[in-house]
C-alpha positions as CSV (number, residue, x, y, z in Angstrom):
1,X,111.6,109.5,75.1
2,X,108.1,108.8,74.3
3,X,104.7,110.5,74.9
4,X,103.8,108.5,77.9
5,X,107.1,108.8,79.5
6,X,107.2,112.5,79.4
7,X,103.5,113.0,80.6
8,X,104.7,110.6,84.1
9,X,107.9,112.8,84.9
10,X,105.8,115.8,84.5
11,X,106.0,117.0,88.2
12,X,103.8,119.2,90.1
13,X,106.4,121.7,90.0
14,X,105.5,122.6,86.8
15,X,101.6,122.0,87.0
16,X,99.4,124.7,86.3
17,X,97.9,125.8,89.6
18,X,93.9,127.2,90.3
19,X,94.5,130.6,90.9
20,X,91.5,130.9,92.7
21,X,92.6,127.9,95.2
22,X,88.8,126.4,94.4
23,X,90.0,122.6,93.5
24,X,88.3,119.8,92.2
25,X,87.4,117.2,94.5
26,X,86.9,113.5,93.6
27,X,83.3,114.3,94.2
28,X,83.2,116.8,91.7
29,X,82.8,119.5,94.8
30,X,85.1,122.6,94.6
31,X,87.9,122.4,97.0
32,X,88.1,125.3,99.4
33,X,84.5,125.9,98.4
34,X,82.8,125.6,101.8
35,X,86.2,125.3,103.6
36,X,88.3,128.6,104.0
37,X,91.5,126.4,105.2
38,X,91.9,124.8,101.8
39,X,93.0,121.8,104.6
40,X,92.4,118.0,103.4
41,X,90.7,116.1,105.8
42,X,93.2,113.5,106.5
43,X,92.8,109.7,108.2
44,X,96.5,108.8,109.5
45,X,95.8,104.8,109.3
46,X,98.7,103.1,111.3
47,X,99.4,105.8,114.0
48,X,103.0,105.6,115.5
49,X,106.2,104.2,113.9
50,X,106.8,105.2,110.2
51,X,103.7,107.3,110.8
52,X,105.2,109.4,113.1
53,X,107.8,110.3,110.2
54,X,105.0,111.9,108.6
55,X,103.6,114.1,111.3
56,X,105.9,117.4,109.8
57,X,104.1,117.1,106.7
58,X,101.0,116.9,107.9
59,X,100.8,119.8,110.5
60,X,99.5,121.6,107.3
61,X,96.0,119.7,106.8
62,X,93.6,118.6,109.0
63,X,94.3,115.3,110.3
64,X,90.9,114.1,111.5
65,X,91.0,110.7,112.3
66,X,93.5,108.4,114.2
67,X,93.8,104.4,113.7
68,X,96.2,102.4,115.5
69,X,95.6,98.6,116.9
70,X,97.6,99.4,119.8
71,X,96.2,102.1,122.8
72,X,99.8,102.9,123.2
73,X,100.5,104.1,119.3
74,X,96.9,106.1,119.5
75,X,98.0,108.1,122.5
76,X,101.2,109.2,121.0
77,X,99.4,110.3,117.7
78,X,97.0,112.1,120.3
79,X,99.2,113.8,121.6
80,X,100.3,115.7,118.2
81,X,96.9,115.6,116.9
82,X,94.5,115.9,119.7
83,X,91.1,117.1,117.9
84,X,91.2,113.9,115.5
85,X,88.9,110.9,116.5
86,X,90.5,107.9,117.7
87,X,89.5,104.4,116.0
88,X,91.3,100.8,116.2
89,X,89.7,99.3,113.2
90,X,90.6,100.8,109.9
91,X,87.2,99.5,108.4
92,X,85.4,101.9,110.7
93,X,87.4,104.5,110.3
94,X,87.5,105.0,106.2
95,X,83.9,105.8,107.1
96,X,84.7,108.4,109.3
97,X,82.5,110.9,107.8
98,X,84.0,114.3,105.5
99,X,87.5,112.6,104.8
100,X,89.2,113.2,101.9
101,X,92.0,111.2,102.0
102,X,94.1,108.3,103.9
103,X,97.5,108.5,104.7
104,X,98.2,104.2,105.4
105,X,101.5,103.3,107.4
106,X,99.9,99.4,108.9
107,X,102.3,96.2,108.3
108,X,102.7,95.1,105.3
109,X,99.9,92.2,105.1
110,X,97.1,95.2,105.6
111,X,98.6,98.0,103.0
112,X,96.6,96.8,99.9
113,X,93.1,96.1,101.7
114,X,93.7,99.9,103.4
115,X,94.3,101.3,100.0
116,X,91.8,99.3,98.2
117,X,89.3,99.9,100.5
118,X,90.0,103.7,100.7
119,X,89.9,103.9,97.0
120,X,86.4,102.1,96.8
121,X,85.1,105.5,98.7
122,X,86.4,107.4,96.8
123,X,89.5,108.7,98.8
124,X,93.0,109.8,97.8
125,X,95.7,107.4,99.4
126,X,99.3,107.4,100.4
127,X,100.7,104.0,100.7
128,X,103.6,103.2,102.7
129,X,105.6,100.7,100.6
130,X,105.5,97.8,100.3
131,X,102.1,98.2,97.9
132,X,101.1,94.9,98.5
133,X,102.6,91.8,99.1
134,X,101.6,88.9,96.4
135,X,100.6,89.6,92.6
136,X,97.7,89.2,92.9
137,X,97.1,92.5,95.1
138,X,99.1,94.5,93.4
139,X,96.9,93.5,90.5
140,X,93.9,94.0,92.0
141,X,95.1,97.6,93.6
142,X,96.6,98.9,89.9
143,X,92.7,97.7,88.5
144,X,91.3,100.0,91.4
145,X,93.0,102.6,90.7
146,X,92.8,102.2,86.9
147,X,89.2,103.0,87.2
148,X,89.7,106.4,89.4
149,X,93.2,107.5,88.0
150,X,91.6,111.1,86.9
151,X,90.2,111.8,90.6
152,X,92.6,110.4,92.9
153,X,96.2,111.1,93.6
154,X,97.9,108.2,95.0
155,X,101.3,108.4,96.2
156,X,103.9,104.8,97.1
157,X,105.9,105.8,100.3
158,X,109.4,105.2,98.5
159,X,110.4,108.7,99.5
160,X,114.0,108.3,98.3
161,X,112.5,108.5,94.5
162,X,112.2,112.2,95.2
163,X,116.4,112.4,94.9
164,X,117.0,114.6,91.8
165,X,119.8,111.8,91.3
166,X,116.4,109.8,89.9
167,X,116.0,112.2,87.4
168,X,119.3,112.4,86.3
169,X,120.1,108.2,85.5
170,X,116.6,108.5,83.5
171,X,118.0,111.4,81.2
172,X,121.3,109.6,81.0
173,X,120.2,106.2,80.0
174,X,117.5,107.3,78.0
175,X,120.0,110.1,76.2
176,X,122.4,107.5,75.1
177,X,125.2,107.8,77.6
178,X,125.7,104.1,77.6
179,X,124.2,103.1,74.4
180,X,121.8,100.8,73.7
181,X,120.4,99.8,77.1
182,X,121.1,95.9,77.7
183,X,120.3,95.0,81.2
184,X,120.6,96.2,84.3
185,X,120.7,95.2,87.9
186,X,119.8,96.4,91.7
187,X,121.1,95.3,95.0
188,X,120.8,95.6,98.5
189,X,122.8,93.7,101.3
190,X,122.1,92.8,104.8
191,X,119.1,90.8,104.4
192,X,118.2,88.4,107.3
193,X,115.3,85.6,107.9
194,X,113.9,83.5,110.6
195,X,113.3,79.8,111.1
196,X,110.1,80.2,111.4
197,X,106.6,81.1,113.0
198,X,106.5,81.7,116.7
199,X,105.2,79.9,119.2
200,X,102.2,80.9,121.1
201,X,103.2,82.7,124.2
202,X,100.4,83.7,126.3
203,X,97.8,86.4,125.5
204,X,98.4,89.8,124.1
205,X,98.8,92.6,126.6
206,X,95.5,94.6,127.1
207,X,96.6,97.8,124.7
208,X,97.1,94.9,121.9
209,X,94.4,94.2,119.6
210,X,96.0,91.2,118.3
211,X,93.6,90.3,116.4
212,X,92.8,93.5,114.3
213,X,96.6,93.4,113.9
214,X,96.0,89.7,112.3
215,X,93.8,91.3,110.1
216,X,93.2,89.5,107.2
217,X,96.7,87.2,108.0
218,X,95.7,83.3,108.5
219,X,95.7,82.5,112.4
220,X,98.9,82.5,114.5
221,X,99.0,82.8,118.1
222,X,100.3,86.3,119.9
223,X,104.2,85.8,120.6
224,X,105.9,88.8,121.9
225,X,108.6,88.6,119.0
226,X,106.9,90.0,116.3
227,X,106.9,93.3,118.4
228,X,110.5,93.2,119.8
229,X,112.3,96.1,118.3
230,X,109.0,98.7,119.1
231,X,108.2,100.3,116.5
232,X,110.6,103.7,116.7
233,X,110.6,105.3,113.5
234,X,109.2,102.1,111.7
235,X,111.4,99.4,112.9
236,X,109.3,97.5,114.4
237,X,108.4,95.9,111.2
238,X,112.0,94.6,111.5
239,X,110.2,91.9,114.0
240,X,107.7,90.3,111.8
241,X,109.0,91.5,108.0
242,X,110.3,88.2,107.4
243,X,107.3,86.0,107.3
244,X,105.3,84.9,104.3
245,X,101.9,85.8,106.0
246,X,103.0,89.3,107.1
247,X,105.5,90.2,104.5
248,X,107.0,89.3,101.4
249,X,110.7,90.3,103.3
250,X,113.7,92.0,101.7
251,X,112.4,92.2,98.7
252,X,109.5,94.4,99.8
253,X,111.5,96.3,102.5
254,X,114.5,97.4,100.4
255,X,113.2,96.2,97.0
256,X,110.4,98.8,97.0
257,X,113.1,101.4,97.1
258,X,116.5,100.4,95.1
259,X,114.3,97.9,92.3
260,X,113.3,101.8,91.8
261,X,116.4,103.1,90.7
262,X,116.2,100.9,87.6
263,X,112.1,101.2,87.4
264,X,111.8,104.7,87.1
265,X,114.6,104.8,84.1
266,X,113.3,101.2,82.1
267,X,110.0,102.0,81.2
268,X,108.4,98.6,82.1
269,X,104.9,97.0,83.1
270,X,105.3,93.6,83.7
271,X,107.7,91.0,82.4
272,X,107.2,88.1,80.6
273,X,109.0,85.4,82.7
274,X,111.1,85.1,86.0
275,X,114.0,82.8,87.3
276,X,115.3,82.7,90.8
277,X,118.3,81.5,92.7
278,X,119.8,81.2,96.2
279,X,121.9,79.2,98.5
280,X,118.7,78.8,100.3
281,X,115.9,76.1,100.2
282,X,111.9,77.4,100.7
283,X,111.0,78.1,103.8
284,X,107.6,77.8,103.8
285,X,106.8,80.3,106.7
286,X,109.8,82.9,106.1
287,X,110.8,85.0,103.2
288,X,114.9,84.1,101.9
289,X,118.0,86.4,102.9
290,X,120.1,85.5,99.5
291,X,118.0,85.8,96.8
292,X,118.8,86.9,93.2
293,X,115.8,86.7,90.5
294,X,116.0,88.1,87.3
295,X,113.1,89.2,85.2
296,X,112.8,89.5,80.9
297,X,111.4,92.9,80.4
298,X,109.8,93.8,77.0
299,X,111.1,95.9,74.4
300,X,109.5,99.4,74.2
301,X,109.3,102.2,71.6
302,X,113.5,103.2,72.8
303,X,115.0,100.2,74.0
304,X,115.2,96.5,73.5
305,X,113.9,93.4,75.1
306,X,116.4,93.5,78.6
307,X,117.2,91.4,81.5
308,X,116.6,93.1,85.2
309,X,117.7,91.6,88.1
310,X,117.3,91.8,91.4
311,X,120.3,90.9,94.2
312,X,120.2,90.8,98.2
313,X,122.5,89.2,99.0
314,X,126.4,89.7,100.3
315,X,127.5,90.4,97.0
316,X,125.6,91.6,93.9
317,X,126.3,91.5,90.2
318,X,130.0,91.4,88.8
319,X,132.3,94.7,88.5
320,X,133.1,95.8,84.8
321,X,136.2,97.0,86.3
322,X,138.3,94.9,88.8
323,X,139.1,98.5,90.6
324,X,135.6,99.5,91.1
325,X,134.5,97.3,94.0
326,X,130.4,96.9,93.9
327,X,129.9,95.5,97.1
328,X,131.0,98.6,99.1
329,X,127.7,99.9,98.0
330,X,124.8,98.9,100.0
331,X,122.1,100.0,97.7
332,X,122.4,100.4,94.3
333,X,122.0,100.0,90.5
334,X,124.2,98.6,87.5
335,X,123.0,100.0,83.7
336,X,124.5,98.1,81.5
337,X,124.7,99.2,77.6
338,X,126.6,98.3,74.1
339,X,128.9,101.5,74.5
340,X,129.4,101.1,79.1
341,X,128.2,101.0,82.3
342,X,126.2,103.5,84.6
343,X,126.7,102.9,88.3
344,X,124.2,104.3,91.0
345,X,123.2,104.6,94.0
346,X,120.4,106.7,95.8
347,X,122.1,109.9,95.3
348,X,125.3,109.3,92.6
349,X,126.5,108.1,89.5
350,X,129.3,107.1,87.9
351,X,129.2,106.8,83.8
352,X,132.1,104.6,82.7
353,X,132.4,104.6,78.5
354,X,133.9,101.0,77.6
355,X,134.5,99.0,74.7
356,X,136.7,100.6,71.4
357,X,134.1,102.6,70.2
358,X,133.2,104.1,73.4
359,X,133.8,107.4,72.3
360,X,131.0,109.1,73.7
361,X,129.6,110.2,70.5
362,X,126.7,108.8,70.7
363,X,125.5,110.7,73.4
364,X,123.4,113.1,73.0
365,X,122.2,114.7,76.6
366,X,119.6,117.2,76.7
367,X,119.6,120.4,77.2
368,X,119.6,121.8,80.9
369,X,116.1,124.1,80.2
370,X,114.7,120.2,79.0
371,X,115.7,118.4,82.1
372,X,112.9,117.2,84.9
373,X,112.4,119.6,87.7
374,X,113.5,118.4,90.4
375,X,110.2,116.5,92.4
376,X,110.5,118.1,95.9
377,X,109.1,117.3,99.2
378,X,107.5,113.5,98.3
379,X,104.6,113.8,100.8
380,X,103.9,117.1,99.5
381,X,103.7,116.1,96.0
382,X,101.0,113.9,97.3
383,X,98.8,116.3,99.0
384,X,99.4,119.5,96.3
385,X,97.7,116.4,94.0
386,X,94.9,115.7,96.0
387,X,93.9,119.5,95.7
388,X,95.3,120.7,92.4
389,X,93.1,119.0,89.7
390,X,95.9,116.5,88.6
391,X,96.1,113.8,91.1
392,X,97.9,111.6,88.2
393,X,100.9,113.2,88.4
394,X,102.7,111.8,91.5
395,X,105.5,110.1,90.7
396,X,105.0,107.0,92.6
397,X,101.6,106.4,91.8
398,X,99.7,103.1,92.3
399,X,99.7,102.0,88.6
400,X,103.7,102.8,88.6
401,X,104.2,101.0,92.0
402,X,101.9,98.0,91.4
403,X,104.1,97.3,87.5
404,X,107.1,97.4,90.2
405,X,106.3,95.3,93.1
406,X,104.4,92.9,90.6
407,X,107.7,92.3,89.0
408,X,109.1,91.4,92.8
409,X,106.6,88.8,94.1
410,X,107.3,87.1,90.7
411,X,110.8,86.8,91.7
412,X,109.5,85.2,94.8
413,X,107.0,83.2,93.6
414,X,109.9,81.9,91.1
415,X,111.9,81.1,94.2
416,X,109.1,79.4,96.1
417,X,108.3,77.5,93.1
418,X,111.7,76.2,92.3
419,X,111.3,76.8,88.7
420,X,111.8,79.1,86.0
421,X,108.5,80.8,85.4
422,X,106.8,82.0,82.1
423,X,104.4,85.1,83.1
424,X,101.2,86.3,80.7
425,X,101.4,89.7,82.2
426,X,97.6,90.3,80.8
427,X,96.2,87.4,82.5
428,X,98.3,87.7,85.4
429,X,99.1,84.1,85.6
430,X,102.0,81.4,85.0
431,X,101.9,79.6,82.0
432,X,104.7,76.5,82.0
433,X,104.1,75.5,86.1
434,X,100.4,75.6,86.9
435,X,101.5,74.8,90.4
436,X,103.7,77.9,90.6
437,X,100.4,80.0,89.9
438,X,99.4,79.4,94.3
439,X,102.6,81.4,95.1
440,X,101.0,84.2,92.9
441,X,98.4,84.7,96.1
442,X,98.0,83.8,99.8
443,X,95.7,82.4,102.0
444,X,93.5,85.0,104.0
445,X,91.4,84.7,106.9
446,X,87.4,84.1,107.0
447,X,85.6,87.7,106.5
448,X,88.3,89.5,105.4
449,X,88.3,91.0,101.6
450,X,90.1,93.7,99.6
451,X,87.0,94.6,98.2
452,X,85.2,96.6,100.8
């Protein structure tokens, strides 16, 4: 395992903690210095919904700033927080004054100007996935944070990641249970789509700020549709997920978390070239429902160049074993090496040795005193890093989660493009179809930047 990988899995569990409970701030201030609460001042961005799944963890800090688009979403967040100020535009209210840190849950089009903005003043963020929905804003996030990686912890909302079952494939694979590592593959089924667009259907009711919900989205008129399903416990996004100008669809939904299965054990920044295919033609104004791109991943300092691929779809990749039925797993992961297979899914696994000289030999699992501590409670991890001097060492941070969803939108753009696509990873750019290179980005509306 190398140096870097080690120093990534390093949980907080295991972090050295300020006995004196004065913390280093991103401003160099102590924390706890001139506040006897040792509380994080706390801007909940995206009030209701998925942020309403976070309002256990953050009964412990100071959550002193509401920001919902919708009246409705603000006076349910009032209700648990009631002393926090309420704002509807999240541009005003990163400069709420004395915050500390943002916790973003907004569709998917707004996560990476929230995060980039918040990072620009300084602030610690937690990112609902998906981290951003083209390349290029997962690149431009992962620079961002590059710069401030020593002073803020950032934290990707793919909360399953904190199943020790994570831990466990990583040691595995990285052990030698299978061998050498050849490719592997992720799936998840029950992907849908849409025609298309909606039609304008009158205005938006009066609690609606439609157009800070546009936010930096090109123009399309209000159609109730893209609120439909609410917005109980984050469904809502179910209504307008699936549209190139909100979204980048399945693959940012359920991508962000079962991709991660195979991320967190591979070791990988960014590949080198992407292919896509599906019984689909682009739809210019909705993401695909079948979709299976496949990614070359460079060789590192324990494994060799590999292929990774991606499935939603009805079925996924091919059983090793005509018993062992794949598709009767929703989510999950498929490692396959020279000596077997591991199987996966969010919280199992299933080793199966294969070939004549699978005799196991090879493997050489670690001791249990040298195995990661299990990660904990995922938003917790978060906030202990915003106050404990360390704020590198979440486990979904935005350099980790950028390398990931990267990978993703260059399935898409693969898919869009129609073509195979050869990526310089450095540049951030394809090299054999300039045209492909527009699907890299989108267009956004007048006034609105991620650079705030």
């Amino acid at each position: 395992m190398t140096d870097k990988s080690i120093s990534r899995r390093k949980f907080l569990t295991n972090s050295a903690v300020v006995g004196t409970g004065l913390l280093v701030l991103p401003s160099g201030t102590l924390f706890g210095q001139n506040r006897p609460s040792n509380k994080l001042n706390i801007a909940l961005v995206g009030a209701w919904g998925r942020a309403s799944q976070h309002y256990g963890a953050l009964q412990g800090e100071n959550v002193v700033a509401l920001c919902d688009v919708d009246k409705n979403n603000l006076a349910k967040a009032k209700a648990e927080f009631p002393q926090a100020a309420e704002y509807e535009d999240w541009r005003k209210c990163l400069d709420h004054k004395g915050l500390d840190a943002v916790l973003c849950c907004t569709t998917d089009h707004t996560h990476a100007f929230v995060a980039n903005w918040a990072l620009n003043r300084d602030l610690h963020v937690y990112l609902e996935k998906p981290l951003a929905i083209t390349v290029n804003e997962a690149r431009t996030l992962r620079a961002t944070y590059l710069k401030k990686k020593g002073k803020l912890a950032t934290q990707v909302g793919t909360q399953r990641h904190a199943h020790p079952n994570f831990n466990r494939l990583r040691e595995m694979i990285q052990d030698g249970a299978i061998g050498n590592l050849k490719e592997a593959h992720a799936w998840a089924r029950h992907a849908q789509s849409r025609p298309g667009y909606l039609p304008a259907a009158g205005p938006a009711p009066a609690h609606l700020n439609y157009d800070l919900w546009l936010g930096p989205s090109p123009e399309h008129p209000y159609n109730p549709g893209y609120f439909e399903l609410g917005d109980r416990a984050g469904l809502g996004c179910q209504s307008w997920n699936k549209y190139w100008d909100f979204s980048m669809g399945y693959a940012g939904d359920w991508g962000s978390h079962t991709f991660d299965l195979v991320w967190n054990v591979i070791d990988a920044e960014r590949p080198t070239s992407a292919k896509a295919e599906s019984s689909e033609t682009p739809n210019p104004e909705t993401t695909p429902a079948d979709l299976r791109a496949s990614f070359m991943i460079p060789a590192n300092d324990w494994r060799d160049e590999i292929r990774v691929t991606w499935h939603q779809s009805k079925t996924g990749p091919g059983s090793p074993l005509d018993w062992i039925n794949l598709d009767t797993i929703s989510h999950g992961a498929l490692f396959k090496g020279d000596q077997g297979y591991v199987i996966a899914d969010f919280q199992k696994r299933l080793l199966l040795p294969f070939g004549k000289n699978a005799d196991l030999s090879y493997f050489d699992p670690r001791d249990r005193a040298d195995t990661a501590a299990d990660l904990g409670h995922f938003q917790h991890q978060w906030t202990n890093a915003c106050k404990n001097g360390k704020p590198a060492e979440t486990a979904c941070n935005f350099e980790y989660g950028a390398n990931m969803i990267e990978t993703l939108c260059l399935g898409l753009a693969a898919f869009r493009a129609g073509a195979d696509l050869d990526y310089d990873g450095a540049a951030g750019r394809v090299t054999n179809v300039a045209s492909a290179n527009e699907y890299l980005t989108k267009p956004y509306r007048q006034g609105w930047t991620m650079d705030g």
